[in-house]
Phi, psi and omega in degrees: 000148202256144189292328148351290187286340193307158166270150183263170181302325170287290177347313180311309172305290197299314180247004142278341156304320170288321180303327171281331163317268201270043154266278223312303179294348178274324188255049125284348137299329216246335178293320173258019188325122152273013162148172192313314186268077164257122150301319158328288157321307175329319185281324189298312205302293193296316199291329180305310173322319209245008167288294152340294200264343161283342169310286192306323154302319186293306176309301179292331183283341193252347176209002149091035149225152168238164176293130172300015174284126155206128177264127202286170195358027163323293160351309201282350183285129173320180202252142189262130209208034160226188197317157170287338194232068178309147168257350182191165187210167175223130162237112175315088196224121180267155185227144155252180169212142185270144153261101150296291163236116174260029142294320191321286203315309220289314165323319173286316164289331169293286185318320176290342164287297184310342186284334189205159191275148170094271195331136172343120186290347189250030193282303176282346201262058176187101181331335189285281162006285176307336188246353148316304172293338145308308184279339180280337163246348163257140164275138180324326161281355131334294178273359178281322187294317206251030218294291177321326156319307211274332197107358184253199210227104164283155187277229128300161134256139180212135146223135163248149164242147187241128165295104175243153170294329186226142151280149179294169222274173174303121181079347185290341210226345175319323194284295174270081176291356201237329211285293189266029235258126158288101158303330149274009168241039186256148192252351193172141176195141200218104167270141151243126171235126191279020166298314179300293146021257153333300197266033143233027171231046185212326194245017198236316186286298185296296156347298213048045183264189172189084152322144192257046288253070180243086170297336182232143206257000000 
């Protein structure tokens, strides 16, 4: 790059200053979360991202260095190509989980059986069981919260929101929810992974670097 073009040293500055800007303001949302999927955070979070990855541009074009920041597959999202004004959205969401411990679940399914009327009297006595009778009585963001209680382990995580021109017909989409997902109609999406993790306690070892952890897009 030509010196012509180069960002100046104040340019520079300037966005390293936003980035402590937008720490600050990332973990005061996350200090006022009113719960896991708080938008706020959400929000705190991409400005921090994009805060972030413009330092590391400007920094590497004015001095041929770089950050140990890194946001996984921002690159990889398609260019978004659906209405500017959706009439209906979908929001997607995976959660995994591990059973670490299922006596814990099975103990937890037994009291909610004992608890209500109608269930199986043998409904729990089988892991499988137990967590039908789990998910049958708790909402899923319940159990993300209270997960440990139950006996798992969180996994990966993904929500995508999706953009449609129309909401969908009653029933069309139950048997497959996932099978027609547009990648380019996606408006916004935030993964969490110990993938990420991982590869910063490896760049920590190789390195003695301390990475910046933007797990979610």
């Amino acid at each position: 790059m030509s010196d012509a073009v180069q960002p100046t040293a104040a340019e520079v500055r300037a966005a390293a200053e936003a980035v402590k800007t937008a720490l600050d303001r990332h973990l005061a949302a996350v200090e006022r979360r009113s719960g896991e999927d708080d938008p706020a955070v959400y929000e705190a979070f991409n400005e921090l991202a994009a805060a972030a990855e413009a330092y590391d541009e400007l920094l590497y074009d004015r001095y041929d260095e770089v950050t140990p920041f890194e946001i996984p597959g921002a690159e990889d999202a398609p260019p978004y190509t659906g209405p500017e004004e959706p009439n209906a959205l979908s929001v997607l969401i995976r959660r995994d989980y591990a059973v670490v411990e299922p006596q814990r679940l099975l103990a937890q399914a037994e009291r909610i059986e004992a608890a209500e009327d109608g269930l199986g009297a043998e409904a729990s006595g089988t892991v499988h069981g137990a967590l039908g009778v789990l998910f049958g009585e708790f909402e899923p963001d319940e159990i993300a919260s209270r997960h440990k209680e139950f006996g798992l382990e969180e996994g990966d995580s993904t929500l995508w929101v999706t953009a449609a021109d129309e909401p969908a017909e009653p029933g069309e989409w139950l048997e497959a929810p996932f099978e027609a997902v547009d990648p380019e109609r996606v408006v916004c999406r935030f993964d969490a992974s110990a993938m990420f993790d991982d590869a910063d306690e490896v760049d920590l070892e190789d390195e003695d670097l301390e990475p910046l952890d933007l797990d979610r897009r």
